[in-house]
Structure formats: C-alpha cells, structure tokens
C-alpha positions as CSV (number, residue, x, y, z in Angstrom):
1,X,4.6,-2.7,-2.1
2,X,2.8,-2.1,-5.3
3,X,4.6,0.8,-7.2
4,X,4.0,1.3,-10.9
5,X,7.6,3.8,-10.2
6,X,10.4,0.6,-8.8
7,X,12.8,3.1,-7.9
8,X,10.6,5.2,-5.5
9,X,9.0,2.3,-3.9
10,X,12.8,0.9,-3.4
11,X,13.7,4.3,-1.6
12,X,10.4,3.7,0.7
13,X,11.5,0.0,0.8
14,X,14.4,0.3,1.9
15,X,13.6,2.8,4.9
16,X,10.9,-0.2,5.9
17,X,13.2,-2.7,5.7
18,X,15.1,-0.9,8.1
19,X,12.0,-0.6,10.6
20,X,12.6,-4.7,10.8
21,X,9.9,-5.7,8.3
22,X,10.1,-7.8,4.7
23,X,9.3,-5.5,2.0
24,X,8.4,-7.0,-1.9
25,X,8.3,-4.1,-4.3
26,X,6.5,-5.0,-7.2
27,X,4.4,-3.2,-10.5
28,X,0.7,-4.1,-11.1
29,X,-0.2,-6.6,-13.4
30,X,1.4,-10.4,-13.5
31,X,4.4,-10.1,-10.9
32,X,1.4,-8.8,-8.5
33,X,-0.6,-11.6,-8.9
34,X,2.0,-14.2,-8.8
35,X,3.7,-12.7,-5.8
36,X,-0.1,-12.5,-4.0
37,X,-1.1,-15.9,-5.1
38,X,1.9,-17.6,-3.2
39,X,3.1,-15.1,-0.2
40,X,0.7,-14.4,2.3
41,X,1.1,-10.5,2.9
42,X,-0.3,-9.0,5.7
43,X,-0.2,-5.8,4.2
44,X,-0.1,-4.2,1.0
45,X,1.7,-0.3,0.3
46,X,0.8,1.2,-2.8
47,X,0.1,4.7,-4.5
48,X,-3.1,5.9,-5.6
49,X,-2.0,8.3,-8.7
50,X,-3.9,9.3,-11.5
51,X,-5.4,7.7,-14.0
52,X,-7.4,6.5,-10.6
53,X,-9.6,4.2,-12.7
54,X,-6.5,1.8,-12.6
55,X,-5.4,3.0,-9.3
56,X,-9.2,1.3,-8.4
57,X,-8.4,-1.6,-10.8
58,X,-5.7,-2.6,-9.1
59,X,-7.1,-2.6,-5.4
60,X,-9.9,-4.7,-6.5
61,X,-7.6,-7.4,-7.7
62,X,-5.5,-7.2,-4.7
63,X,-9.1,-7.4,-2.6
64,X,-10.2,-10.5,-5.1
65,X,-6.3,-12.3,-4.1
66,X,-6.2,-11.6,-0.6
67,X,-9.4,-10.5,0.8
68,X,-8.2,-10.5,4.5
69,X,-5.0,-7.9,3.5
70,X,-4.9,-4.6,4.4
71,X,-3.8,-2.1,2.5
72,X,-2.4,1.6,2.8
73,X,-2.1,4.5,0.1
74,X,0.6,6.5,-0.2
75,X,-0.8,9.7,-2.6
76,X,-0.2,12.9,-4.2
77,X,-4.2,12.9,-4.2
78,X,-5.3,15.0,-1.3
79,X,-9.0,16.7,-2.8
80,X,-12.2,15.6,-0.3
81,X,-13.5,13.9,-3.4
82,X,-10.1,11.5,-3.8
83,X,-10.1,10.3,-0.1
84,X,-13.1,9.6,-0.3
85,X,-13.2,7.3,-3.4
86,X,-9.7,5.7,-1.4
87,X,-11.7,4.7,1.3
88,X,-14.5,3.7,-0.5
89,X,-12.2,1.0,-1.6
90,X,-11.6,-0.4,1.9
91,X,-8.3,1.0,1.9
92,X,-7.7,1.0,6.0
93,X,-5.0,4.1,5.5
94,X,-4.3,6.9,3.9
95,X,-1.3,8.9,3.5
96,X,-0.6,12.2,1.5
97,X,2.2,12.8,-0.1
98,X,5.0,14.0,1.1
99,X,4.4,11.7,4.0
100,X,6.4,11.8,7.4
101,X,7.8,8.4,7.8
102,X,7.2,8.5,11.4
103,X,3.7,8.1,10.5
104,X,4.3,5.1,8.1
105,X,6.3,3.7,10.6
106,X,3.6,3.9,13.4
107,X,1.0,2.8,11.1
108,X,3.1,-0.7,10.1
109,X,4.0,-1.3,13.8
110,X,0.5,-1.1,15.3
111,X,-0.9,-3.4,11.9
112,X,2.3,-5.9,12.7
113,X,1.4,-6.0,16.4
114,X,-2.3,-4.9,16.9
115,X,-2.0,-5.7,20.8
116,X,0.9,-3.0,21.0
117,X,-0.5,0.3,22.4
C-alpha cells in the first residue's frame, strides 16, 4: 500500500490483513522503490489525492518497477474529469472515498484468485 498518510493506510492495512492477505504500507519515494525492486507484489493500493501531478508521478514509477502489477485507488477525487485521468493511468480500479470495505474486499479476492466467481 502506497500512502503518503502511514497511519490511514495502517487502519486500511490492518482490516486487509485480516481478509488473509500480506499488506506492506509504505510512502512514495525510496522505501517504494526498494520495497518494488525486491518483493514481487501482485497488487498495489494507493490514494490518488491532490496535488494529482505527483499522484500521476508516482503510478508511472510503480508502472516503470513492475509493469505486470495492478493497481487500485482509493480517492476523495470523484469529478468525471478525475476518474478519468485515473484510468488513463491504467489504474484497473477505482474506489471513492469513503469506500465500503466489502467492496475492497471483493475486489482483492477476485485479483488474488481470478478463477473464483
């Protein structure tokens, strides 16, 4: 989970954890990178918050690490104009803050096990 907030994402962690999946919470920048570089993640949680620009920085890094992982946004951004910029990014979900975590939860399960109906 990239976060630049750690104790949010630790909240949302921790719920995930709980679902039966390995969570990593980390900020952009070096930890990110070191933590792509060497773990083979098949999914990356982070939040799309403003300023964007970065937001966008950030997902092209993780794209340039991993080009294979898929990643899902958690975001207070809900206008037309901001999904669409989030999806231009090849981001494969979208959530809107406040999310149900039902929702999340589906969402991990059918990436963890695509098969699963």
């Amino acid at each position: 989970m990239v976060q630049n907030d750690i104790v949010e994402a630790e909240g949302v962690a921790d719920m995930i954890r709980l679902w039966g999946h390995d969570v990593d919470v980390v900020q952009p920048g070096s930890q990110m990178h070191g933590l792509m570089q060497k773990t083979d993640y098949a999914v990356v949680l982070m939040d799309i918050e403003f300023p964007v620009f970065l937001s966008c920085h950030t997902v092209s890094e993780l794209k340039h690490l991993r080009p294979e992982v898929k990643i899902i946004t958690l975001t207070a951004l809900t206008s037309p104009e901001s999904e669409t910029l989030i999806r231009s990014l090849g981001i494969i979900y979208y959530l809107s803050k406040p999310f149900e975590p039902d929702e999340l939860k589906t969402v991990l399960s059918h990436i963890a096990d695509p098969d699963k109906p």
